[in-house]
Structures are given as structure tokens and as C-alpha cells.
C-alpha positions as a LaTeX table, in Angstrom:
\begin{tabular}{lrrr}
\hline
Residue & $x$ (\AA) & $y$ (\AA) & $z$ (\AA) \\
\hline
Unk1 & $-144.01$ & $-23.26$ & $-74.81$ \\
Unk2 & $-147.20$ & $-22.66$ & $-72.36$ \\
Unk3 & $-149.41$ & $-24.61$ & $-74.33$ \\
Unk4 & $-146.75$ & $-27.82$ & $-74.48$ \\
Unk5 & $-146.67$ & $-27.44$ & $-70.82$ \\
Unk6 & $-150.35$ & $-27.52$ & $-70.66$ \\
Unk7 & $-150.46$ & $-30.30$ & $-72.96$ \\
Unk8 & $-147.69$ & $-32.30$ & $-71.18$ \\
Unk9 & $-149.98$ & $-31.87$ & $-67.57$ \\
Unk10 & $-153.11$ & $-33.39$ & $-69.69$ \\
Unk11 & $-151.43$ & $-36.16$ & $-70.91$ \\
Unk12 & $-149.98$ & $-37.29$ & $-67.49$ \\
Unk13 & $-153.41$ & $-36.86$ & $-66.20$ \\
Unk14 & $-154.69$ & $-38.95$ & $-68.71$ \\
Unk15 & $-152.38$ & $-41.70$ & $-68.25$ \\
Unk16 & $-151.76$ & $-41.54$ & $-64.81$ \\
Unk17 & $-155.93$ & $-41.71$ & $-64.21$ \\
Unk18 & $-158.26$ & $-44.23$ & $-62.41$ \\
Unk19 & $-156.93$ & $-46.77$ & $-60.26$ \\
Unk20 & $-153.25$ & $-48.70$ & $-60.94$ \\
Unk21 & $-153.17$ & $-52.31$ & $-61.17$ \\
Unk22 & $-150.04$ & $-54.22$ & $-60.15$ \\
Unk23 & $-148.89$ & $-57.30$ & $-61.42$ \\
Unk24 & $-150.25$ & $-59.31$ & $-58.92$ \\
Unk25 & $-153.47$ & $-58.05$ & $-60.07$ \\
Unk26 & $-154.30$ & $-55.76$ & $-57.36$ \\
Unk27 & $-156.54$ & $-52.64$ & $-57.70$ \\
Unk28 & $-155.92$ & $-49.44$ & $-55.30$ \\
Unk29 & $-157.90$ & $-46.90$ & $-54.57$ \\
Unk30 & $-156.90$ & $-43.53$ & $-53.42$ \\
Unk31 & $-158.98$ & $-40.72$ & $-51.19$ \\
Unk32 & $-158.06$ & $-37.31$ & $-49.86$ \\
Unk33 & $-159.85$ & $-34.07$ & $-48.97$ \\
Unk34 & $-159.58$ & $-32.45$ & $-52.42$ \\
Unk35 & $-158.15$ & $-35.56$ & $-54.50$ \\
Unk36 & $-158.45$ & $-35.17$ & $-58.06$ \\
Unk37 & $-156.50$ & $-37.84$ & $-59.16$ \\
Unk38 & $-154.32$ & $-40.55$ & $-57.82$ \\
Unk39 & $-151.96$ & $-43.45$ & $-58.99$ \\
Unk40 & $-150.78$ & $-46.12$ & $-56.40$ \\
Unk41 & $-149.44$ & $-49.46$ & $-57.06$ \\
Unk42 & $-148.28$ & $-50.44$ & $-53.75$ \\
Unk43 & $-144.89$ & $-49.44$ & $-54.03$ \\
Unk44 & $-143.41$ & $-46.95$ & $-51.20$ \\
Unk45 & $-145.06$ & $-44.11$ & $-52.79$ \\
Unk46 & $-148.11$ & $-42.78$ & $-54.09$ \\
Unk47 & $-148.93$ & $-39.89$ & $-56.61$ \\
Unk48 & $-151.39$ & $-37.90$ & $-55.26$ \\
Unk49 & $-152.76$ & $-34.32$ & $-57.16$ \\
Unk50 & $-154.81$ & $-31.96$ & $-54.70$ \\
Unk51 & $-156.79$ & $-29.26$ & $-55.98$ \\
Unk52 & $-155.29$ & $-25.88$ & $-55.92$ \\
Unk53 & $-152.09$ & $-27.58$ & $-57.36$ \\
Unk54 & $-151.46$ & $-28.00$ & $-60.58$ \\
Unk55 & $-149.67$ & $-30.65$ & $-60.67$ \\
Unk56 & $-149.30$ & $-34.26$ & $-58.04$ \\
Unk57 & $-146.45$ & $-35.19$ & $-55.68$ \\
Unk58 & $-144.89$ & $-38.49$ & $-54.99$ \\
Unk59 & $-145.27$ & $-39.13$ & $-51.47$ \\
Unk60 & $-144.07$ & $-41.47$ & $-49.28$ \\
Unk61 & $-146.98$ & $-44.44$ & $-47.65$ \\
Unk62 & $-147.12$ & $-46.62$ & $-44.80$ \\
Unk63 & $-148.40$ & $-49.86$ & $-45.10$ \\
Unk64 & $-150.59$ & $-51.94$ & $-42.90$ \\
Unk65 & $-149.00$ & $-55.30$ & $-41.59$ \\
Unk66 & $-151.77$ & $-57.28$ & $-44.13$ \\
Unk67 & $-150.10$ & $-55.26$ & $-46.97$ \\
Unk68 & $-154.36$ & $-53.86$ & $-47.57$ \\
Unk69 & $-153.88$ & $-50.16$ & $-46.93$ \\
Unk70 & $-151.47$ & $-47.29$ & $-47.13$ \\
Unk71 & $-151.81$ & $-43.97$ & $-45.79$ \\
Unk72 & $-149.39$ & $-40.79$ & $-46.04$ \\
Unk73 & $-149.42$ & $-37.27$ & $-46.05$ \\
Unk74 & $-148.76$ & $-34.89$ & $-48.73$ \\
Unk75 & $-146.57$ & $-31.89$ & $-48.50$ \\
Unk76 & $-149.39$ & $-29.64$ & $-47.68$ \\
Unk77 & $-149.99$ & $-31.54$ & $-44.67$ \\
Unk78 & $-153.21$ & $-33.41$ & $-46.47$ \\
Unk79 & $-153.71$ & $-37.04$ & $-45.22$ \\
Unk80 & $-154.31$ & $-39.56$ & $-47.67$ \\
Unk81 & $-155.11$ & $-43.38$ & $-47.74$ \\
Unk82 & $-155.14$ & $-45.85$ & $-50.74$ \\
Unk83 & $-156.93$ & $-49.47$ & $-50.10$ \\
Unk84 & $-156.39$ & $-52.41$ & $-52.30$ \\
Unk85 & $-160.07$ & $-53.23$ & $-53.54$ \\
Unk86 & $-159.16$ & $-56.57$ & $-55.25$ \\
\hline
\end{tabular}
């Protein structure tokens, strides 16, 4: 059961890695003190993983009025911003 769990985490990692493209063929990039991965699509909400957690959070962004950049804050009070790169 431990080891599907494990398994499970690696997989989402894998998927979930790299920067998310939208449909309008956007490209986002996430940074945080401690990020080790990210996934942002410019929805209301980004997936952010710290270390010293073993698993990410979906946490709620705010947008810029030009739609460029969101920036939130994760549960453990880490700020984090994602910018659109293309």
C-alpha cells in the first residue's frame, strides 16, 4: 500500500512537471522559495509543491489587470508568482 502511494506521488510529479500550456498557447512559469515543482494554466489556482512537503496544494492567484502574472500564497505562508513567458 506504501509503495502505491509512493508510486501514485511520482506519477503526479511526472505529469504535473515543467511549465502548463493553455489553449491559447500560453506558457507559465512558476517561482517560490523552495519550489520544486509547479503547474499553472492561468486558471484561479495554481499547484504549487514546496520542499519539506510531500505533496503540492492548490492555491488560490491574483492576477494582474494585463492577465501576465499571478501571485498567491501557499498555506505555509510562502509567496509565490507564476508569469506567462509566451
Amino acid at each position: 500500500m506504501r509503495t502505491m502511494k509512493f508510486l501514485l506521488v511520482v506519477l503526479t510529479v511526472v505529469i504535473i512537471s515543467g511549465c502548463a500550456t493553455t489553449e491559447d498557447g500560453a506558457t507559465w512559469k512558476c517561482t517560490a522559495h523552495g519550489l520544486v515543482n509547479s503547474y499553472y494554466t492561468g486558471s484561479d489556482s495554481a499547484m504549487i509543491h514546496l520542499q519539506g512537503f510531500s505533496s503540492g496544494g492548490s492555491y488560490k492567484v491574483t492576477k494582474n489587470a494585463q492577465g501576465t502574472e499571478a501571485t498567491g500564497t501557499t498555506a505555509n505562508g510562502t509567496p509565490f508568482t507564476c508569469v506567462k513567458t509566451k
